[in-house]
C-alpha positions as CSV (number, residue, x, y, z in Angstrom):
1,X,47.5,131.3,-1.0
2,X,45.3,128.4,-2.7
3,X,47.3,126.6,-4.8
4,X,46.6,127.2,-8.9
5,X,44.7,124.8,-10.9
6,X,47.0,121.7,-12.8
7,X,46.8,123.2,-16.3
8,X,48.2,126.2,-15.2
9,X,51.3,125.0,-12.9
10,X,52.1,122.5,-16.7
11,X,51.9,125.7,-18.7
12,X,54.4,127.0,-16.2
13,X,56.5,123.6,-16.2
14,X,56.1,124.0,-20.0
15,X,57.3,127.5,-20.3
16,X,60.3,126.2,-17.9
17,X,61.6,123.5,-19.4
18,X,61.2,125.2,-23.1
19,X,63.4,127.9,-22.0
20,X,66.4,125.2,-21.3
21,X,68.1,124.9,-24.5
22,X,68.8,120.7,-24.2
23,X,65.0,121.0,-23.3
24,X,64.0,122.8,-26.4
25,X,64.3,120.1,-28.6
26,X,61.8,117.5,-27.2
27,X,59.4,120.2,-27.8
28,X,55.9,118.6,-28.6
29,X,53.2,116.7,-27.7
30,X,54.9,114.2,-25.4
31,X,56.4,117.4,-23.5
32,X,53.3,118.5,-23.3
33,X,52.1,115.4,-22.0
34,X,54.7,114.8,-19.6
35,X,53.8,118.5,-18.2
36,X,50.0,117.6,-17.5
37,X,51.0,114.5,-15.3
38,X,53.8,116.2,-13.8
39,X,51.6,118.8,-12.5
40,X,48.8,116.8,-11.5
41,X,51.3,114.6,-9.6
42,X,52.3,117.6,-8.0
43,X,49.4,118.8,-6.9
44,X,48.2,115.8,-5.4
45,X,51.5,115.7,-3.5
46,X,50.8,118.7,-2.0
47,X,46.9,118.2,-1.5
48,X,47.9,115.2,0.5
49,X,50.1,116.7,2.7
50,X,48.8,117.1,6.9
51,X,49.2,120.8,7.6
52,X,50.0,121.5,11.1
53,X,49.1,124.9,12.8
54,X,51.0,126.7,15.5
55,X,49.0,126.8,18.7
56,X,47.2,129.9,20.0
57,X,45.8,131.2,17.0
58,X,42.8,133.4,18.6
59,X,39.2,132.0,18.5
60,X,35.3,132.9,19.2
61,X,33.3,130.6,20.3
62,X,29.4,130.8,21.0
63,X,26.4,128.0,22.4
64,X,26.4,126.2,25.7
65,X,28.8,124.1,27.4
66,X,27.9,121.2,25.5
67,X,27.3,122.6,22.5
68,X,30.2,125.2,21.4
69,X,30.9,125.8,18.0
70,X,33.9,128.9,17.0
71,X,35.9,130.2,14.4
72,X,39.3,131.7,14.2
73,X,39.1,135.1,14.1
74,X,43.3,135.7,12.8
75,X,45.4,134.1,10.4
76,X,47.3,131.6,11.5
77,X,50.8,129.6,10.1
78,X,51.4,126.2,9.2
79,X,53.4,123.8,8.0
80,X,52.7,121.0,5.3
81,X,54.1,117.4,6.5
């Protein structure tokens, strides 16, 4: 699943936080703000995480010996570290 776009995980955080009724009051422009860097922290958390595959995921591979070039050809599972 490719992970959604900033502005849409802060309308999420947004929509979050305003349904939290000590929340509700700081309603605004700075929450707003706060949302947007929030996300975007977020996301470049998880962009910057190593993701580590299980091995024996099943591969093609065509060209010579010294020249081999392949593709997975099933999903596979990972982990993000």
């Amino acid at each position: 699943m490719p992970l959604p776009p900033a502005s849409t995980l802060s309308t999420t955080l947004n929509l979050a936080m305003l349904a939290e009724p000590e929340i509700m009051a700081v309603d605004g422009p700075a929450l707003d703000k706060f949302c947007d860097v929030l996300a975007q922290v977020m996301i470049s958390l998880i962009q910057s995480g190593t993701v580590t595959v299980a091995a024996g995921i099943p591969v093609t591979t065509a060209g010579g010996p010294s020249s081999q070039t392949g593709a997975t050809t099933a999903t596979g599972t990972g982990s993000i570290a």
